[in-house]
LUMSEGU-550751 format. One record per residue (C-alpha): x, z, y; residue number from 0. Coordinates in steps of 0.5 Angstrom, whole numbers. Each point is the difference from the previous one (the first is absolute). Layout:
BEGIN
  east    up north   i
     X     Z     Y NUM
...
//
This chain:
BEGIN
  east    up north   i
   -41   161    90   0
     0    -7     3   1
    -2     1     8   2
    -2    -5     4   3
    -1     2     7   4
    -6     4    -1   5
    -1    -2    -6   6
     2     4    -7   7
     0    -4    -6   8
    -3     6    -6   9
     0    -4    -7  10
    -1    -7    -3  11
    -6     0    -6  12
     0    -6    -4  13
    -7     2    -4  14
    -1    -6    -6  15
    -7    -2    -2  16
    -4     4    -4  17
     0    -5    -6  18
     6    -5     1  19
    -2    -7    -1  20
     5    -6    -3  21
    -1    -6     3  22
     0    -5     5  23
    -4    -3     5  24
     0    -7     3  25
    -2    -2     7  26
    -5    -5     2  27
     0    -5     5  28
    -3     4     6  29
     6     5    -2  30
     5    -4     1  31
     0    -1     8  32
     1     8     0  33
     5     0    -6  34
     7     4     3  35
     2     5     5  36
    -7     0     4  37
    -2     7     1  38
    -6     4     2  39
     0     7     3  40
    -6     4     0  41
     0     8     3  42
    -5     5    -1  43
     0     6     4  44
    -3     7    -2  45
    -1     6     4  46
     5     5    -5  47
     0     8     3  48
     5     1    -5  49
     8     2    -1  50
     4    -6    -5  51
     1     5    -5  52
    -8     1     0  53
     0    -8    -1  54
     5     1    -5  55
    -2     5    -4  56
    -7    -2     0  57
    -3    -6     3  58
     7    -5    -3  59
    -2     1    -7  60
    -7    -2     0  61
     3    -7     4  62
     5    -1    -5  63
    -5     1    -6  64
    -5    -4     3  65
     4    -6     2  66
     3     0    -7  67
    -7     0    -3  68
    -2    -5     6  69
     6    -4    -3  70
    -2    -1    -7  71
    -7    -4     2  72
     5    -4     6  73
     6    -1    -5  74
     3    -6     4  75
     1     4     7  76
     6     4    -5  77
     3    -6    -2  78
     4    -5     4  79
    -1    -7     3  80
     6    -4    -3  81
     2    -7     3  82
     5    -4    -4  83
     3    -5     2  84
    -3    -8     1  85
    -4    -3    -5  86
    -2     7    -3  87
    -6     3     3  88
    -1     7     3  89
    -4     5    -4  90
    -1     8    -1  91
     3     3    -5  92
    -2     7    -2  93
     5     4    -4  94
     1     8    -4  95
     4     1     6  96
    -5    -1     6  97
    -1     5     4  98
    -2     0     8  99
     4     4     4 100
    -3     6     5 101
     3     3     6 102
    -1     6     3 103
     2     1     7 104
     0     6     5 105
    -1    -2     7 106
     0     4     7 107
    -2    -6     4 108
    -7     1     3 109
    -5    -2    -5 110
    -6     1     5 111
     3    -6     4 112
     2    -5    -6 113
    -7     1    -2 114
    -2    -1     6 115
    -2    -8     3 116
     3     2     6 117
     7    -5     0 118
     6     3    -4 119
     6    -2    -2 120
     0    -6    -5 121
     7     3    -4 122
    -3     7     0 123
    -6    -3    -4 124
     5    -4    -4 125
     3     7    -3 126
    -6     2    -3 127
    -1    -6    -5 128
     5    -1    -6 129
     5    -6     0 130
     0    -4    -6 131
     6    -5    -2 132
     1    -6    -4 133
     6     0    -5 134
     4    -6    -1 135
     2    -1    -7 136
     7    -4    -2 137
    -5    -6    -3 138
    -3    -1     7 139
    -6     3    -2 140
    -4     5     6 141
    -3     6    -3 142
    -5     3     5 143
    -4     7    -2 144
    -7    -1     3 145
    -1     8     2 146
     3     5     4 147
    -4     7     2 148
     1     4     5 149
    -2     7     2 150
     1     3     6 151
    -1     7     2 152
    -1     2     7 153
     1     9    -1 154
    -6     3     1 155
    -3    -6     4 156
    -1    -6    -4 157
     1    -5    -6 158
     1    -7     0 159
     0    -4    -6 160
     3    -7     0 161
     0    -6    -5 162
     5    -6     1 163
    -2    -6    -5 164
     3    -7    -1 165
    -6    -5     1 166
    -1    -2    -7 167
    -6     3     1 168
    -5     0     6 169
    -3     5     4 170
    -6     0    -4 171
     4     3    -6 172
     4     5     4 173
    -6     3     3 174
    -3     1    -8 175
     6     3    -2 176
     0     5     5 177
    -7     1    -1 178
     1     1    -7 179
     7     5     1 180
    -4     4     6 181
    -7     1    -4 182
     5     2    -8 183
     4     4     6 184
    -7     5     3 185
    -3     1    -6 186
     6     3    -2 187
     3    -6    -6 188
    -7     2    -4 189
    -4    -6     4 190
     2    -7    -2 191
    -8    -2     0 192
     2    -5     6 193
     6    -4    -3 194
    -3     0    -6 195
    -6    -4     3 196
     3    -4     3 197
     6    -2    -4 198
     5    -5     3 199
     0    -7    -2 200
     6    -3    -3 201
    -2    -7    -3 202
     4    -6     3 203
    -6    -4    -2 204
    -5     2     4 205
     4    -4     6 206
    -2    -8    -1 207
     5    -6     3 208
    -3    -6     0 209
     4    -3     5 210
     6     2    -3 211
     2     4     5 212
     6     4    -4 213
     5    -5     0 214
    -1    -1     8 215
     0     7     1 216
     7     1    -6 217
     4    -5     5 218
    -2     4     7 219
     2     7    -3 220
     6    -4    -3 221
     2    -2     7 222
    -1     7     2 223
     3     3    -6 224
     8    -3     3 225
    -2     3     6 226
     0     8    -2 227
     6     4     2 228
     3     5    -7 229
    -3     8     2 230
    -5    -3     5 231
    -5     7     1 232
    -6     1     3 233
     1     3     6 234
    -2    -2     7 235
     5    -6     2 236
    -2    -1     8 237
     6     1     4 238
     1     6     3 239
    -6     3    -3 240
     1     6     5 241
    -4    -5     5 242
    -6     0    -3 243
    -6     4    -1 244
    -6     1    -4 245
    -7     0     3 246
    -7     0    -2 247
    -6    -2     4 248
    -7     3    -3 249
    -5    -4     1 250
    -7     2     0 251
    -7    -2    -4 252
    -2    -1     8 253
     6    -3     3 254
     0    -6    -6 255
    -7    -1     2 256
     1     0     7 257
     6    -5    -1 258
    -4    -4    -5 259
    -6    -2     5 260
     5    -1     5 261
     3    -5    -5 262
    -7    -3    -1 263
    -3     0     7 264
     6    -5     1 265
     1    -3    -5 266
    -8    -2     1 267
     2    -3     7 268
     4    -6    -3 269
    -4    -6    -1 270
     4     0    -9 271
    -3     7     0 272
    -4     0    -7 273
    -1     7    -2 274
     6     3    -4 275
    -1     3    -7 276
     6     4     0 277
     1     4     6 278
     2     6    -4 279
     3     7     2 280
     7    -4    -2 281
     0    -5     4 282
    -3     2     6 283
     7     6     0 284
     4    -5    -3 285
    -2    -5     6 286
     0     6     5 287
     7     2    -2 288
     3    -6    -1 289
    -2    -3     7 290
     2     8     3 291
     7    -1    -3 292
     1    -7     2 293
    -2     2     8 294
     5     6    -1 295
     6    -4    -1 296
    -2    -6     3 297
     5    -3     4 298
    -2    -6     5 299
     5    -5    -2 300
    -5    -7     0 301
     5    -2    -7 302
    -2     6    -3 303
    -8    -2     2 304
     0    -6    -5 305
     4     3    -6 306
    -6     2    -5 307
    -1     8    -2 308
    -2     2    -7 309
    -4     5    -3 310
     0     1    -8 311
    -3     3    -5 312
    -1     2    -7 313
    -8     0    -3 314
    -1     3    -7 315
    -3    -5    -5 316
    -3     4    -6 317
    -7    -3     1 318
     1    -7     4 319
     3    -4    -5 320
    -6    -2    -4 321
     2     4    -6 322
     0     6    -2 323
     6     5     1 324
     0     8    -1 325
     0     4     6 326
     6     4    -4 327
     3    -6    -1 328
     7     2     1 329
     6    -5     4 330
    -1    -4     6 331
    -7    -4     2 332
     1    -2     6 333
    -1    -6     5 334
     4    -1     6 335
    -4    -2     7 336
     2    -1     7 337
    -3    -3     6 338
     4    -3     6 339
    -1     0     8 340
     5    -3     5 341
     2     6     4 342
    -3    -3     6 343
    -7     2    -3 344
     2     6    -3 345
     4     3     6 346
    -7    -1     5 347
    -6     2     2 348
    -3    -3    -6 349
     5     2    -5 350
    -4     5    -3 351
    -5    -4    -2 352
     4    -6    -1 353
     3     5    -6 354
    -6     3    -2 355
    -2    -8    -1 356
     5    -3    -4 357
     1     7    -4 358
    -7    -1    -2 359
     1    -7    -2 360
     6     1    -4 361
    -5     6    -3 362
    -5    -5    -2 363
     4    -5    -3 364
     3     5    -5 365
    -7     2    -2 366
    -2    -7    -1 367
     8    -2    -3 368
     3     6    -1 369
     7    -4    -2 370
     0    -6     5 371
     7    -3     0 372
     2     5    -5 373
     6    -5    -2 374
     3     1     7 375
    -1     7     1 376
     8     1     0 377
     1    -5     6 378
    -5     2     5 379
     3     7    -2 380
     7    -2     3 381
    -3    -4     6 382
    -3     6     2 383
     6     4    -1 384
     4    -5     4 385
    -3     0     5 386
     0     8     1 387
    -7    -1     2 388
    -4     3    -5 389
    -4     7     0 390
    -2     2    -8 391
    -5     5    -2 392
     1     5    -7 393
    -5     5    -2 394
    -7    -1     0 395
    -6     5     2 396
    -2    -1    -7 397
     4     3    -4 398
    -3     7     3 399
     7     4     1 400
    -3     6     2 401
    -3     1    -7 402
     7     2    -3 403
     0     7    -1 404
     4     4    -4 405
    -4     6     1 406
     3     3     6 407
    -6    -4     4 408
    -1    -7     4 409
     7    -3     2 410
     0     2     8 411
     5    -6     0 412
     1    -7    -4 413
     5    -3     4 414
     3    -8    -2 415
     7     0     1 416
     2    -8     1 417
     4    -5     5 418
    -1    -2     7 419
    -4    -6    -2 420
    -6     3    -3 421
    -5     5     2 422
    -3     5    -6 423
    -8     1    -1 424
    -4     6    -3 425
    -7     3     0 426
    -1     5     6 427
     2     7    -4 428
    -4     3     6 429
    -6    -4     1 430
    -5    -4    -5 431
     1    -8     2 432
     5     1     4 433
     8    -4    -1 434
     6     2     1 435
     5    -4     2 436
     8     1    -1 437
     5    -3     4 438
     7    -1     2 439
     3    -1     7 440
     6     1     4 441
     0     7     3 442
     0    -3     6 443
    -5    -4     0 444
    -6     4    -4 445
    -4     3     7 446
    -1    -7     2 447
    -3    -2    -6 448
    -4     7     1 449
    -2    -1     6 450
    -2    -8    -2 451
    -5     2    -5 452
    -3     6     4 453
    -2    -6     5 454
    -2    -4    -6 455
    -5     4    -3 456
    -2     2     7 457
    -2    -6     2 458
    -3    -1    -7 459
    -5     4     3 460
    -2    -1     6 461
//
């Protein structure tokens, strides 16, 4: 046995696909820009009143059999993303050898706090997701398998069941495997009705390029490519993790309305106001938070007043490029979007509602030109990063998370495991219309952060 601190390592499985699959699988151009060692993390948390050998005995071998059968339909994630040197474009190759490994892990942490949206350690989060590492072979190619499964028993308290992923799919397509994995899992392996219905989607073609936006996007992810590091992994990179918790703030159905009039009783007082067509739940957190984080950590410096703040964010675009694309489809199909103040406004009385305008803007934009300045997506990328002055967002409440079961019920918790520089977003698993917002602040600085969202959402009410 392998201890790490209360951890204690039980085995490693390596389940293949059911059918194995020869082949290879190209990226598109909306692949590209996520193509390498960038990673997603994703917990489910599970009430399991249950001992590891009972886990093992019973619950493991229906989460082996399923996953491989799972498999068979989403034969890519088994697989590896191999980038060859320049000018050989990255692609997936499937072999007889795949196989997506799975840890089983025993802990004696506390599972009703790490499933809990009270602040936890972000290193003691990170011991629940599986690492993935890239290889690095003697012609200068880097192989990155694309999954790795974690499952995590709590003795007799809980489960936690995690996947780390390469971003060579998107979330849309993490969410319908483990849908598909969940549903083959609680009918006991006999049920592939789900999958079978909505197989995915692995035709290249139904993406279209028009502005030959391959070319530019191969170049950039060559650029980025010389900057990778030989064993680069998944795990959290802050420095100094231990100084950083994870935190989630619940928003419900009446606290986004009361924010959302507040928004709109504001905005109307301005002599630009014009009726807002996409004041949704997600902008309105979005702006909250944003405007909430930058109070938080503001410091009254008149240069830092000046220095322009971003706010990015990713939208699905399935349905917005005026052909058809299949739900299913299996890869990247997003678009990058971001809205810009000067702290000074953000930071403010109006902060707020200076966010929510210009995030509803960039929302509206999407929707009428969902690849605007898509050449230069990688340079306003860097801009935003170099300043250091950047908040993205990953997740969506969209992707209804809380319907994963496995058949041990709802997850109690759906936990988002990501930097600093982000915050996590996810469907109220305890209220209907309700949102939850993950994030991630320094221990010390997160009973402020509470305490200027309560006085936000109070005086959204008054």
């Amino acid at each position: 046995m392998v201890v790490l601190r209360e951890h204690k390592l039980v085995g490693k499985i390596q389940v293949v696909p059911a059918v194995r699959t020869i082949t290879t699988l190209p990226l598109t151009f909306l692949d590209l820009p996520l193509a390498g060692p960038i990673y997603v993390r994703r917990q489910f948390f599970y009430q399991f009143p249950h001992s590891t050998l009972h886990f093992s005995e019973t619950t493991l071998p229906s989460l082996k059999t399923s996953l491989s059968k799972t498999l068979q339909h989403f034969f890519p994630l088994a697989g590896n993303l191999i980038c060859p040197p320049p000018p050989h474009k990255p692609f997936i190759r499937c072999t007889d050898d795949d196989s997506v490994t799975l840890t089983i892990i025993e802990s004696q942490a506390d599972f009703k706090n790490l499933s809990s949206n009270h602040p936890k350690s972000l290193k003691d989060l990170d011991h629940l997701v599986p690492k993935l590492t890239c290889t690095y072979t003697h012609d200068d190619t880097f192989i990155f398998p694309l999954v790795a499964l974690q499952a995590t028993v709590f003795p007799n308290h809980g489960l936690c069941i995690a996947i780390t992923y390469c971003h060579v799919m998107d979330d849309n397509c993490c969410s319908h495997f483990m849908k598909s994995w969940s549903s083959i899992c609680r009918s006991g392996g006999v049920d592939l009705t789900l999958v079978e219905k909505s197989t995915p989607c692995f035709d290249r073609e139904v993406l279209k390029d028009p502005k030959g936006l391959e070319a530019i996007f191969l170049r950039d992810y060559f650029e980025e490519r010389s900057s990778w590091k030989v064993g680069k992994t998944s795990e959290i990179s802050n420095e100094n993790t231990e100084d950083y918790v994870k935190a989630t703030i619940v928003f419900g159905r009446e606290d986004i309305e009361g924010l959302r009039r507040w928004v709109l009783n504001q905005w109307k007082k301005s002599e630009e106001f014009n009726t807002p067509q996409y004041m949704s739940k997600f902008v309105v957190a979005c702006a909250f938070v944003w405007a909430s984080l930058d109070k938080t950590r503001c410091i009254n410096d008149e240069e830092e007043n000046v220095k322009e703040k971003y706010f990015g964010f990713t939208a699905d675009c399935r349905d917005r490029l005026g052909y058809p694309i299949p739900e299913t489809y299996f890869g990247n199909c997003l678009t990058l979007c971001y809205a810009m103040l000067k702290r000074n406004d953000l930071k403010g009385e109006n902060g707020f509602v200076n966010a929510a305008k210009v995030i509803e803007r960039a929302v509206a934009d999407m929707k009428i030109e969902p690849l605007k300045d898509v050449e230069h997506w990688r340079e306003s990328f860097m801009k935003m990063y170099v300043l250091e002055s950047t908040l993205m967002v990953t997740g969506s409440p969209k992707f209804t998370v809380y319907e994963t079961d496995f058949g041990f019920g709802r997850p109690t918790k759906v936990e988002m495991v990501h930097l600093f520089k982000c915050i996590s977003l996810a469907e109220s698993g305890d209220e209907e219309g309700g949102l939850e917002v993950g994030l991630v602040c320094r221990s010390t600085e997160f009973e402020d952060l509470f305490s200027v969202i309560e006085q936000g959402l109070k005086a959204s009410k008054s």
